[in-house]
PDBQT receptor file of N, H, CA, C and O in Angstrom, charges set to zero:
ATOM      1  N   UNK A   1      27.622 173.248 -87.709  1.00  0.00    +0.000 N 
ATOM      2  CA  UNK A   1      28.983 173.066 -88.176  1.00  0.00    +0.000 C 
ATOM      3  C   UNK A   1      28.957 172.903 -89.697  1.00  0.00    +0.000 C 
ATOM      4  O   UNK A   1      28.078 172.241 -90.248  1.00  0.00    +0.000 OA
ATOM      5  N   UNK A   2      30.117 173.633 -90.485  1.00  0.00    +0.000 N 
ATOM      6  H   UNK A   2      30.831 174.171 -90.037  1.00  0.00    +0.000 HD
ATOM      7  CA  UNK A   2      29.949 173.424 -91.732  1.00  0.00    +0.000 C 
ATOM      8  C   UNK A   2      31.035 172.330 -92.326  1.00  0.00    +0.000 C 
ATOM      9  O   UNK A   2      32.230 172.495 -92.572  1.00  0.00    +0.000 OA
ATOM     10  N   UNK A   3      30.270 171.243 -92.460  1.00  0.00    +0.000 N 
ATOM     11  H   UNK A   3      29.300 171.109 -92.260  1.00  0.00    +0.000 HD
ATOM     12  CA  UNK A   3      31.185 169.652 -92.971  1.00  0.00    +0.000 C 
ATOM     13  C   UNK A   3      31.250 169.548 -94.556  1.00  0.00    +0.000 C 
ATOM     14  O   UNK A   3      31.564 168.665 -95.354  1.00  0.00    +0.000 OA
ATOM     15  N   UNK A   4      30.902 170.580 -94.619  1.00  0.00    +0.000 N 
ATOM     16  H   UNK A   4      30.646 171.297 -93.971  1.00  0.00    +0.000 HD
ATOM     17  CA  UNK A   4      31.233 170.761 -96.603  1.00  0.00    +0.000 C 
ATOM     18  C   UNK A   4      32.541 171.245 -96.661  1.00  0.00    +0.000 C 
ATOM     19  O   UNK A   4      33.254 170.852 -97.584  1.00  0.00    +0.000 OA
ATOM     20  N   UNK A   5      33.214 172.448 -95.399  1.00  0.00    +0.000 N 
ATOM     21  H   UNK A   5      32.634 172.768 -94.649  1.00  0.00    +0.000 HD
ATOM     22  CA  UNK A   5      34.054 172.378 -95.547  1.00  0.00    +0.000 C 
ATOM     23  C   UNK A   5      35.603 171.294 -95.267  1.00  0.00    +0.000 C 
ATOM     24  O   UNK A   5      36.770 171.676 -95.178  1.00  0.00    +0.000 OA
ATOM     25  N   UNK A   6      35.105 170.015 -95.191  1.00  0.00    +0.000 N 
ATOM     26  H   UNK A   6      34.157 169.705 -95.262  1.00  0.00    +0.000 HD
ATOM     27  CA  UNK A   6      36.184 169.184 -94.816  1.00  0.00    +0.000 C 
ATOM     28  C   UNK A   6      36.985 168.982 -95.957  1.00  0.00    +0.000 C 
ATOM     29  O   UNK A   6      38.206 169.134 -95.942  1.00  0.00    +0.000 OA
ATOM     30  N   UNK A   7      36.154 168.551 -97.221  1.00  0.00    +0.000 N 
ATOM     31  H   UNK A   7      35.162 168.427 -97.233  1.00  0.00    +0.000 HD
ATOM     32  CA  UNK A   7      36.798 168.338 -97.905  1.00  0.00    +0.000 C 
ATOM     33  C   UNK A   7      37.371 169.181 -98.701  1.00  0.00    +0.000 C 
ATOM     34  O   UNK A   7      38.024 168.597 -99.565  1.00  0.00    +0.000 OA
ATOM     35  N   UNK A   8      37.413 170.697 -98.799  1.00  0.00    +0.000 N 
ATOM     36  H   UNK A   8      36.882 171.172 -98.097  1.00  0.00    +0.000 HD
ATOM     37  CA  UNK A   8      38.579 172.044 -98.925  1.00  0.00    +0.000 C 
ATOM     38  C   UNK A   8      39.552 172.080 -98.479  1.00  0.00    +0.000 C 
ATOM     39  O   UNK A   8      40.551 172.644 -98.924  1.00  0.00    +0.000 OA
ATOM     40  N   UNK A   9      39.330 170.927 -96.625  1.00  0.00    +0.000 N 
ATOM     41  H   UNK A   9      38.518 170.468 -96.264  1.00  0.00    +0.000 HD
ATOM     42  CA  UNK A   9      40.588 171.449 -96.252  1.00  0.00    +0.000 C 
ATOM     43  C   UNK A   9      41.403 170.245 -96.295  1.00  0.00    +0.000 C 
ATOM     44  O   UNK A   9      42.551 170.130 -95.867  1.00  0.00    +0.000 OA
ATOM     45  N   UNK A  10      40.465 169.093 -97.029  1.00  0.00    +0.000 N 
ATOM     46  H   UNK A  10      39.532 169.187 -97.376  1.00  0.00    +0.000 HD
ATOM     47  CA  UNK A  10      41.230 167.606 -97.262  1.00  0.00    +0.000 C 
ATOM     48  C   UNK A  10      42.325 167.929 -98.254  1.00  0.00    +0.000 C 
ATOM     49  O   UNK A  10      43.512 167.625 -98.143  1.00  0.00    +0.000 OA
ATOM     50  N   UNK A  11      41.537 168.829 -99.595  1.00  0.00    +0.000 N 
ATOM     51  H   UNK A  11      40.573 169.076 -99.685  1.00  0.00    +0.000 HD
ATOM     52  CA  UNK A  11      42.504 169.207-100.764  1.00  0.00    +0.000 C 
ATOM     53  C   UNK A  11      43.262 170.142-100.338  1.00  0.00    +0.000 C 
ATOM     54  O   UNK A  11      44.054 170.507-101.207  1.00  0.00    +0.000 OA
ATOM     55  N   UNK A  12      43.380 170.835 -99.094  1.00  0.00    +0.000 N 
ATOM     56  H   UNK A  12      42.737 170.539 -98.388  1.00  0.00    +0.000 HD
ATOM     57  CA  UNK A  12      44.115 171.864 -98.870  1.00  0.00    +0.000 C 
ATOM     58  C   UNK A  12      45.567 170.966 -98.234  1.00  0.00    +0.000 C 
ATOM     59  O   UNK A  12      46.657 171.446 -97.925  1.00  0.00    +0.000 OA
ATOM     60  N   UNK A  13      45.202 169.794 -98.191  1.00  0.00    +0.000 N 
ATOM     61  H   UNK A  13      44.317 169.404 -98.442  1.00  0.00    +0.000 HD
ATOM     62  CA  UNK A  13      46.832 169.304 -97.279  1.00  0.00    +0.000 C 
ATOM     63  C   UNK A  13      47.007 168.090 -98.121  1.00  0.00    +0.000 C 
ATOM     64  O   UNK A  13      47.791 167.195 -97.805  1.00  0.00    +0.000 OA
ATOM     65  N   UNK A  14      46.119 168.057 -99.423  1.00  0.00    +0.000 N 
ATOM     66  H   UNK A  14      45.482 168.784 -99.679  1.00  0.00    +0.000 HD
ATOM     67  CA  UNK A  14      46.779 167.243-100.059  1.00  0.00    +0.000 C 
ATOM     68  C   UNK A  14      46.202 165.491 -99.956  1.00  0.00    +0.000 C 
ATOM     69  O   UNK A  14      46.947 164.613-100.393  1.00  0.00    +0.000 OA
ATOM     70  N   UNK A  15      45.019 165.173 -99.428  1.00  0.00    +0.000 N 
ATOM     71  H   UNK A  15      44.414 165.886 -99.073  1.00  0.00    +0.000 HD
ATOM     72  CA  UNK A  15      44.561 164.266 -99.294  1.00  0.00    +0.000 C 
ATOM     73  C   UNK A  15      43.714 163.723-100.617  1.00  0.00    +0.000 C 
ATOM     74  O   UNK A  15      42.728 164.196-101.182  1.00  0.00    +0.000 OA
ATOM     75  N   UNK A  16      44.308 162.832-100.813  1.00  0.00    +0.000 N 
ATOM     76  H   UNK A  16      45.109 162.448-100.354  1.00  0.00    +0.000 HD
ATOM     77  CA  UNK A  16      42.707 162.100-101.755  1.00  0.00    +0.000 C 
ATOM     78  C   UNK A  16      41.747 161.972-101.323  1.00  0.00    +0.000 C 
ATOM     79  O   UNK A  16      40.771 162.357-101.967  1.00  0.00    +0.000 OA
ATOM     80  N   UNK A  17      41.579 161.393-100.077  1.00  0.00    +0.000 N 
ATOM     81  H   UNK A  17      42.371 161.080 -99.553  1.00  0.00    +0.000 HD
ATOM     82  CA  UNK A  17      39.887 161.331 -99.721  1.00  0.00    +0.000 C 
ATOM     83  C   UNK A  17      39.104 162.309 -99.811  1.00  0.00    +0.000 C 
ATOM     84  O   UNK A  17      39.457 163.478 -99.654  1.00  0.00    +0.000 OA
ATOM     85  N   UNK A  18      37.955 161.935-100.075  1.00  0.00    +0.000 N 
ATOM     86  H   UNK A  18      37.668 160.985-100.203  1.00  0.00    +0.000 HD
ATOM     87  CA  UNK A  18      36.792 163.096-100.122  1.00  0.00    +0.000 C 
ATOM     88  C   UNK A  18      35.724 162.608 -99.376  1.00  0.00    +0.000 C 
ATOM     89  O   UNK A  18      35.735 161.444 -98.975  1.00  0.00    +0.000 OA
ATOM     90  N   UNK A  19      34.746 163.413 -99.130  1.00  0.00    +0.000 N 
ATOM     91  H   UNK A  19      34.738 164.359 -99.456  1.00  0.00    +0.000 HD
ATOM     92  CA  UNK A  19      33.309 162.826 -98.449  1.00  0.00    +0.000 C 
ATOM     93  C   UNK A  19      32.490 163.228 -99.696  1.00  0.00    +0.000 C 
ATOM     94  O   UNK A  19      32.729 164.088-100.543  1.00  0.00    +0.000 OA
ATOM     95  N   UNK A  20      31.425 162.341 -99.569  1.00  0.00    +0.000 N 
ATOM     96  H   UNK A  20      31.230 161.642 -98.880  1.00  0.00    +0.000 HD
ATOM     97  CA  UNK A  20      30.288 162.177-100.393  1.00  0.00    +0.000 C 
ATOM     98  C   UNK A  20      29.380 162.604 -99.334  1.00  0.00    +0.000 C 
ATOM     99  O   UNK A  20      29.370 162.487 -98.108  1.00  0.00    +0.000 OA
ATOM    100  N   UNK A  21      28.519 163.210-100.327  1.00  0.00    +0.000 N 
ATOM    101  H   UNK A  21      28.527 163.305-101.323  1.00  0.00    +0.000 HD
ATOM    102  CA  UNK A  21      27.721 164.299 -99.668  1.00  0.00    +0.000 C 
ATOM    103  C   UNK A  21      26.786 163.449 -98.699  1.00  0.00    +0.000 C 
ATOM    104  O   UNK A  21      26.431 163.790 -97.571  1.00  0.00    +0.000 OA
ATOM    105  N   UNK A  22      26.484 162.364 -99.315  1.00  0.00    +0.000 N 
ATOM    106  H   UNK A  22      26.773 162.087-100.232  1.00  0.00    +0.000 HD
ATOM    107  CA  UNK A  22      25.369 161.337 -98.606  1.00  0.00    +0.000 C 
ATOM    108  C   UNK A  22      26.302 161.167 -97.184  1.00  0.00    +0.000 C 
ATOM    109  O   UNK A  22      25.726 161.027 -96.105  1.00  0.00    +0.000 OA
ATOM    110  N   UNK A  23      27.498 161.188 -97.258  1.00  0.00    +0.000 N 
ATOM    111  H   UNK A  23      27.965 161.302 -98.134  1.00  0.00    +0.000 HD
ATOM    112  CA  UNK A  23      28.499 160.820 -95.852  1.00  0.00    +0.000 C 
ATOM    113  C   UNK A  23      28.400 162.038 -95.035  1.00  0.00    +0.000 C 
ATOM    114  O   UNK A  23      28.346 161.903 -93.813  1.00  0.00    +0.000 OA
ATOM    115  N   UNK A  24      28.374 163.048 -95.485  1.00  0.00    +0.000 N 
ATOM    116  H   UNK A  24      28.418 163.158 -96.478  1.00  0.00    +0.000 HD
ATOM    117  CA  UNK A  24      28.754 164.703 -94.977  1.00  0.00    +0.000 C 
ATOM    118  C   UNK A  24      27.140 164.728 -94.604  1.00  0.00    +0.000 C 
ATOM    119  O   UNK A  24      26.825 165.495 -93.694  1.00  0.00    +0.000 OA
ATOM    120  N   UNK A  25      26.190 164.025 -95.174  1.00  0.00    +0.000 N 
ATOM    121  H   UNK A  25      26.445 163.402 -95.913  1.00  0.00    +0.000 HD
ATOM    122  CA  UNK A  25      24.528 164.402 -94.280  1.00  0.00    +0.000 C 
ATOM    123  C   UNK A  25      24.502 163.166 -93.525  1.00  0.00    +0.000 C 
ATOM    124  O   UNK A  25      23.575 163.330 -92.731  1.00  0.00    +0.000 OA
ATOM    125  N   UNK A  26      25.003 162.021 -93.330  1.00  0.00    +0.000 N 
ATOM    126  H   UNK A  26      25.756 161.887 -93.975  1.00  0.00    +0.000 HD
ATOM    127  CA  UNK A  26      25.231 161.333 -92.461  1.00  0.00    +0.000 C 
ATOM    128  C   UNK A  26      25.792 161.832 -90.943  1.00  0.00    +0.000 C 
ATOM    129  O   UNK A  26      25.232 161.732 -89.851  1.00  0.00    +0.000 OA
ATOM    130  N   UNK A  27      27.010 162.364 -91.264  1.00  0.00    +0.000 N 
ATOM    131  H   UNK A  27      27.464 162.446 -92.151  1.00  0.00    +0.000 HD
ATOM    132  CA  UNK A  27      27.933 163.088 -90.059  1.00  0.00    +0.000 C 
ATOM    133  C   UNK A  27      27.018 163.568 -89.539  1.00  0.00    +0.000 C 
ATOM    134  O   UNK A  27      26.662 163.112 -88.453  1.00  0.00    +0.000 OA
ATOM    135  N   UNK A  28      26.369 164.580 -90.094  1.00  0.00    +0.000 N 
ATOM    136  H   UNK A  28      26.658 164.951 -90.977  1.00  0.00    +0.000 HD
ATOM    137  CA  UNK A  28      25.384 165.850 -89.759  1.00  0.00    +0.000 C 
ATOM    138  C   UNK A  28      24.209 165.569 -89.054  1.00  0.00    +0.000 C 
ATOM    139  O   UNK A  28      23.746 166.339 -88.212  1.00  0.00    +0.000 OA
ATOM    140  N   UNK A  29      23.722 164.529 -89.353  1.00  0.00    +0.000 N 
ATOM    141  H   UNK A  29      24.098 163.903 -90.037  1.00  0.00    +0.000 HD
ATOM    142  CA  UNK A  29      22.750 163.842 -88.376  1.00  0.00    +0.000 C 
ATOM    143  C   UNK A  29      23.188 163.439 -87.217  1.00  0.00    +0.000 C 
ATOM    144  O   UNK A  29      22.798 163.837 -86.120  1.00  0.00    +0.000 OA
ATOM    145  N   UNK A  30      24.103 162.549 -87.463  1.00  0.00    +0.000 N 
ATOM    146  H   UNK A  30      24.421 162.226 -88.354  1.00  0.00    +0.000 HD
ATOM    147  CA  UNK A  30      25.096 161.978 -86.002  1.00  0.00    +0.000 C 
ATOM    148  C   UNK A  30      25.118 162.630 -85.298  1.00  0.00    +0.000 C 
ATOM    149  O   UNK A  30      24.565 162.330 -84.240  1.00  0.00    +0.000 OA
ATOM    150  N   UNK A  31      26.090 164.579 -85.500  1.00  0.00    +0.000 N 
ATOM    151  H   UNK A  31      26.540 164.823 -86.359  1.00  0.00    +0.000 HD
ATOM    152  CA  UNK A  31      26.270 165.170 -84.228  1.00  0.00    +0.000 C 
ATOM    153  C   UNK A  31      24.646 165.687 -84.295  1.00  0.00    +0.000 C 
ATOM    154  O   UNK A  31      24.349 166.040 -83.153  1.00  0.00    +0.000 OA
ATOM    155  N   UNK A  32      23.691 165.830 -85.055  1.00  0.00    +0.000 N 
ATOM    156  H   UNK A  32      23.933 165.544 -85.982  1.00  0.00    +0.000 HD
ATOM    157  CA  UNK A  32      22.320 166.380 -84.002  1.00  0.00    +0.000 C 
ATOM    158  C   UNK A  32      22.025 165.631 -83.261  1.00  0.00    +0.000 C 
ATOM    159  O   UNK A  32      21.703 166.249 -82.246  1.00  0.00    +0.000 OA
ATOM    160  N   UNK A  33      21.865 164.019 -83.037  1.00  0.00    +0.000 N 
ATOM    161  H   UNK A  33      22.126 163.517 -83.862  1.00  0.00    +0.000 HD
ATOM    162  CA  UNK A  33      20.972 162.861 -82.539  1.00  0.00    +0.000 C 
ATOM    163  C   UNK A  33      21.768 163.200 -81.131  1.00  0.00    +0.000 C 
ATOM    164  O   UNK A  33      21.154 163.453 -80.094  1.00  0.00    +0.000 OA
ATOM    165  N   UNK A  34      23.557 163.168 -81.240  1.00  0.00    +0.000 N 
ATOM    166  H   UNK A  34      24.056 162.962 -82.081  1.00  0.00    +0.000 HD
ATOM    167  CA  UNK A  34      23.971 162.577 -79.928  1.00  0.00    +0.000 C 
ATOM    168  C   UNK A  34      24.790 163.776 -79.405  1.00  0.00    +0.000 C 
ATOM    169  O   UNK A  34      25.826 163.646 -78.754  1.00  0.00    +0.000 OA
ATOM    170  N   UNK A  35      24.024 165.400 -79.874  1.00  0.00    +0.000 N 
ATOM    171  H   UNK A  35      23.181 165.506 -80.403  1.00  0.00    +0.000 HD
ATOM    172  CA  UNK A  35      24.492 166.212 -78.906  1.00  0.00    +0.000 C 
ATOM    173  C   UNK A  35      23.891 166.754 -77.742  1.00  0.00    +0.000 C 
ATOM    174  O   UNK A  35      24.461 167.476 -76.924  1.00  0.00    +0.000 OA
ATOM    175  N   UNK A  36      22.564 166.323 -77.703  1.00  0.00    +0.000 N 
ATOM    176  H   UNK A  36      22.101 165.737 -78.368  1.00  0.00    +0.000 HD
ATOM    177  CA  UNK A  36      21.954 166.682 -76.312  1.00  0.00    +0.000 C 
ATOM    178  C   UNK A  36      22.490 165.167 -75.104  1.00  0.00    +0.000 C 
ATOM    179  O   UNK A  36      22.245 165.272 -73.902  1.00  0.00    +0.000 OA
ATOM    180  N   UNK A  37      23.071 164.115 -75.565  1.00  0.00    +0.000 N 
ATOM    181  H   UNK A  37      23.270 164.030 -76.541  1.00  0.00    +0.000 HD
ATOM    182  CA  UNK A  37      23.075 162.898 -75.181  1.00  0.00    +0.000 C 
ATOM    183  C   UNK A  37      24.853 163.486 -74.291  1.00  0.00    +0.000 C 
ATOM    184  O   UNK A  37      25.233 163.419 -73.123  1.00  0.00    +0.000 OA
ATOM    185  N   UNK A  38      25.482 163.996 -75.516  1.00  0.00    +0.000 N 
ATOM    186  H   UNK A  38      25.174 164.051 -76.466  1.00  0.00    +0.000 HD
ATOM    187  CA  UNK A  38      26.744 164.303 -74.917  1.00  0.00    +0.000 C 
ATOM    188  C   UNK A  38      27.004 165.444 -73.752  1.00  0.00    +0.000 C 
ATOM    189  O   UNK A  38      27.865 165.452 -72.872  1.00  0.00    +0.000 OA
ATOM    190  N   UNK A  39      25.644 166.701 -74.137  1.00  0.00    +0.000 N 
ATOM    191  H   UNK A  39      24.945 166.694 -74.851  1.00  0.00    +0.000 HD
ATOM    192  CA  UNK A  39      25.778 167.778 -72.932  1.00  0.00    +0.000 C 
ATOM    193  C   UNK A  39      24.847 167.174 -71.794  1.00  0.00    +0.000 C 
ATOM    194  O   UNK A  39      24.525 167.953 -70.897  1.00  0.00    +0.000 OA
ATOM    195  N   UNK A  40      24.447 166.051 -71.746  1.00  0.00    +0.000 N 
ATOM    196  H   UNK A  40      24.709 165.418 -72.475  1.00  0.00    +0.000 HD
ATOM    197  CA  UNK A  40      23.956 165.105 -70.666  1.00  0.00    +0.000 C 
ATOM    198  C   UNK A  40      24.941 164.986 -69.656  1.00  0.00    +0.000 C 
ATOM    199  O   UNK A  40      25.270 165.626 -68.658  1.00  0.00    +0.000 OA
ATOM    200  N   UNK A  41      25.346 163.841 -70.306  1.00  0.00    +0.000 N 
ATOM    201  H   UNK A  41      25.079 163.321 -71.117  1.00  0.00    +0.000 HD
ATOM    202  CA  UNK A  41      26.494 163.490 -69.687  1.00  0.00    +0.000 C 
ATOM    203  C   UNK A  41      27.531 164.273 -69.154  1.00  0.00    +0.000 C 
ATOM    204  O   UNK A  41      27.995 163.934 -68.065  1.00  0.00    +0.000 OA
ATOM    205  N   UNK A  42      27.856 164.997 -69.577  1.00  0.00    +0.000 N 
ATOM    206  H   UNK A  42      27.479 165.272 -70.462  1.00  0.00    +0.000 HD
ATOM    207  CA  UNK A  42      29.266 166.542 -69.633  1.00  0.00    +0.000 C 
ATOM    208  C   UNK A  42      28.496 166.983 -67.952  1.00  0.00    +0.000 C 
ATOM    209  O   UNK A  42      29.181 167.287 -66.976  1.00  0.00    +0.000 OA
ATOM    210  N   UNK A  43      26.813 166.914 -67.948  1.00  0.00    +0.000 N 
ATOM    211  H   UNK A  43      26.256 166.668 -68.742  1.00  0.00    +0.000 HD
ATOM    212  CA  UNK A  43      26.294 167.632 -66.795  1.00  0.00    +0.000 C 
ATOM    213  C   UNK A  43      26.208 166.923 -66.041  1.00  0.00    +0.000 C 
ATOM    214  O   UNK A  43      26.027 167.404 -64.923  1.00  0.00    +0.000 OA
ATOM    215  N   UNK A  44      26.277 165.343 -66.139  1.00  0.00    +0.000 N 
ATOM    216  H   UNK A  44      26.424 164.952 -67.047  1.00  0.00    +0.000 HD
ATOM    217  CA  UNK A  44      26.142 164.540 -64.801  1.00  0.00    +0.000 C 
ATOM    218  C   UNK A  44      27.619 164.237 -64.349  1.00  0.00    +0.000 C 
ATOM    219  O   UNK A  44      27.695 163.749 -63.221  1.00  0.00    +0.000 OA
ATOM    220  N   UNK A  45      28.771 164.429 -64.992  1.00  0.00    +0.000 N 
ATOM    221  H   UNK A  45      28.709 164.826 -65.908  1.00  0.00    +0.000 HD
ATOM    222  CA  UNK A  45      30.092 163.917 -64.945  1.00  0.00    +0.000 C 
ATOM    223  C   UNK A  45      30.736 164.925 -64.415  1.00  0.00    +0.000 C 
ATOM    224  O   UNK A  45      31.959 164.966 -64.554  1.00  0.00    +0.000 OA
ATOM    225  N   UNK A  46      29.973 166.071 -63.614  1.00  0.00    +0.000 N 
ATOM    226  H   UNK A  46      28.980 166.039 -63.502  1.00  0.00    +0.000 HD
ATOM    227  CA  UNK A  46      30.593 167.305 -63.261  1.00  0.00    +0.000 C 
ATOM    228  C   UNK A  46      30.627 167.069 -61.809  1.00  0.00    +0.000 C 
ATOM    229  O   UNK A  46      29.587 166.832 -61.194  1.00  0.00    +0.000 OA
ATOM    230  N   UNK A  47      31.827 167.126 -61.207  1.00  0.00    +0.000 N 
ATOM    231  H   UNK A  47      32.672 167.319 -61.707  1.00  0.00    +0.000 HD
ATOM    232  CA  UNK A  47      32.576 166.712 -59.979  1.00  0.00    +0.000 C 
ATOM    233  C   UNK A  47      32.264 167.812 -58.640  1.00  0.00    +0.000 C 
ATOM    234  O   UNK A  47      32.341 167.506 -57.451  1.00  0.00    +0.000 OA
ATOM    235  N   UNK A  48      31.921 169.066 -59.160  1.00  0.00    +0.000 N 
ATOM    236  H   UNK A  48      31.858 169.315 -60.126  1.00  0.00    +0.000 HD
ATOM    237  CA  UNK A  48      31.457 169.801 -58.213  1.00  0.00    +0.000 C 
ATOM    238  C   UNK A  48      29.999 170.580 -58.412  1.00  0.00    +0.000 C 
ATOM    239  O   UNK A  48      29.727 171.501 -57.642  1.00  0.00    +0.000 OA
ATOM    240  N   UNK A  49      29.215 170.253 -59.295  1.00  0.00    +0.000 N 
ATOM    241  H   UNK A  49      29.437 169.505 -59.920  1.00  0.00    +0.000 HD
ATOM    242  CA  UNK A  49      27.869 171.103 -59.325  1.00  0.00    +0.000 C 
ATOM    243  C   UNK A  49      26.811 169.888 -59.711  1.00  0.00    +0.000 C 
ATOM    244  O   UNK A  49      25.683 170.200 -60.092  1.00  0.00    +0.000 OA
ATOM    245  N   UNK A  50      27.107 168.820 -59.630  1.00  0.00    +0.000 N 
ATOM    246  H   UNK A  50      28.024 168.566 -59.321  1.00  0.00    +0.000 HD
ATOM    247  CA  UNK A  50      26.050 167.421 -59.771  1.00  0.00    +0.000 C 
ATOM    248  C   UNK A  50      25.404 167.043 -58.669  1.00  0.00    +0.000 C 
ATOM    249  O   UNK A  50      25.896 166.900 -57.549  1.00  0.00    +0.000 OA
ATOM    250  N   UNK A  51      23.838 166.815 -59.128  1.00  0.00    +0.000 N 
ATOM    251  H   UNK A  51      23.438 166.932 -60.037  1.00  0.00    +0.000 HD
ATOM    252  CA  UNK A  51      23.344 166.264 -57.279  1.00  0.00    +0.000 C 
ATOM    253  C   UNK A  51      22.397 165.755 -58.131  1.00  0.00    +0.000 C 
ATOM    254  O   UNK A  51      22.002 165.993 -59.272  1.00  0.00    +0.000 OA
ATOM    255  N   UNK A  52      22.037 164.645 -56.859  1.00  0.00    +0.000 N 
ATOM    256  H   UNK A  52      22.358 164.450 -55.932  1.00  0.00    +0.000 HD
ATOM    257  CA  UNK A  52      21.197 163.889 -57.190  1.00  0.00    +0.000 C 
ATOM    258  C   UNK A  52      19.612 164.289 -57.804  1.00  0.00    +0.000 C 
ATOM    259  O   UNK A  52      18.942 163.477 -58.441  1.00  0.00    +0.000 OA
ATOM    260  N   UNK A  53      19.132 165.762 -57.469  1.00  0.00    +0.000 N 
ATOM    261  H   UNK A  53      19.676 166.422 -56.951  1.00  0.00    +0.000 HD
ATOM    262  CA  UNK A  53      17.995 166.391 -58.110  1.00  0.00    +0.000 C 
ATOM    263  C   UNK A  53      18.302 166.588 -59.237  1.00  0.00    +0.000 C 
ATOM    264  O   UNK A  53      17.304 167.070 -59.774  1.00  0.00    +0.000 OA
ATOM    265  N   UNK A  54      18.891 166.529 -59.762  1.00  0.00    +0.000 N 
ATOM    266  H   UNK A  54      19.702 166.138 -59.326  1.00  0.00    +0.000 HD
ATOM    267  CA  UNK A  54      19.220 166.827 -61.864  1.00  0.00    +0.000 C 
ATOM    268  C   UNK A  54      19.389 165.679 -62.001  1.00  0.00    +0.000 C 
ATOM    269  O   UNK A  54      19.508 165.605 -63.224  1.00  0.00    +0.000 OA
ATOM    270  N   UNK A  55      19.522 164.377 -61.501  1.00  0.00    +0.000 N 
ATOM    271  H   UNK A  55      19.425 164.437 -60.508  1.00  0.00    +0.000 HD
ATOM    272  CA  UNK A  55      19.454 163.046 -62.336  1.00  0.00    +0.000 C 
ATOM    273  C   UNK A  55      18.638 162.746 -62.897  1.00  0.00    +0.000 C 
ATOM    274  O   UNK A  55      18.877 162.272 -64.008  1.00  0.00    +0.000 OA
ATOM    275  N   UNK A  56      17.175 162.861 -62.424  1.00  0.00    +0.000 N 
ATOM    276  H   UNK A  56      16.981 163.246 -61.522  1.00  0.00    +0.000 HD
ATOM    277  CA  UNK A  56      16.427 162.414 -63.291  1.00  0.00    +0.000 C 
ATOM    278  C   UNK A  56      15.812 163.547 -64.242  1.00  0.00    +0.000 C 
ATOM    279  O   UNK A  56      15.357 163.314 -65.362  1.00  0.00    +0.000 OA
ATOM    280  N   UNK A  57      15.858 164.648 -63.712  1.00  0.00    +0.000 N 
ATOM    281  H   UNK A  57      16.228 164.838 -62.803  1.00  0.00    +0.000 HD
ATOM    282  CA  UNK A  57      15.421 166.003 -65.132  1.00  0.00    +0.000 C 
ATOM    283  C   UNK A  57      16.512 165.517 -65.988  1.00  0.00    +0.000 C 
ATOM    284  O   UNK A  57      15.892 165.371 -67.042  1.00  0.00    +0.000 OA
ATOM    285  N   UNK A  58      17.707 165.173 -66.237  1.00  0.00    +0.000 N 
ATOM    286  H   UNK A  58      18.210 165.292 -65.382  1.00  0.00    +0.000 HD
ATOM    287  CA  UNK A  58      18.560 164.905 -66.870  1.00  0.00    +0.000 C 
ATOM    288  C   UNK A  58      18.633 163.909 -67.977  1.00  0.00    +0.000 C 
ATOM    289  O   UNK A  58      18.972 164.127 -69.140  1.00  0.00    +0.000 OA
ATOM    290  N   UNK A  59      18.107 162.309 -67.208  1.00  0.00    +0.000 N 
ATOM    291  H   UNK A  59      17.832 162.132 -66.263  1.00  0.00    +0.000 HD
ATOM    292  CA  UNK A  59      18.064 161.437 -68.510  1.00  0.00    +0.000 C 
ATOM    293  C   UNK A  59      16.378 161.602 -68.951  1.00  0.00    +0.000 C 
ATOM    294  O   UNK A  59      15.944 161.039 -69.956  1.00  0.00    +0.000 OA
TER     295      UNK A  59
């Protein structure tokens, strides 16, 4: 994802805030650490294709 562009589209509607780049490589870490954590979950929270054999390949 490109989070450099946030703040183009902050000045594009007129916002003062900005991100600092140290914040924008912060973000950027965040979603790598907790996106295999989130398509985890998304796969155990599935109401018709979840069974108990993918629980533990899972966590």
């Amino acid at each position: 994802m490109h989070y450099e562009t946030l703040n183009v589209k902050f000045e594009a509607i007129g916002s003062i805030a900005q991100f600092k780049s140290y914040e924008l490589e912060c973000l950027s870490d965040y979603v790598d650490i907790l996106k295999p954590l989130s398509i985890s979950l998304d796969k155990l929270q599935d109401d018709q294709n979840c069974y108990y054999g993918q629980l533990i390949p899972t966590l």
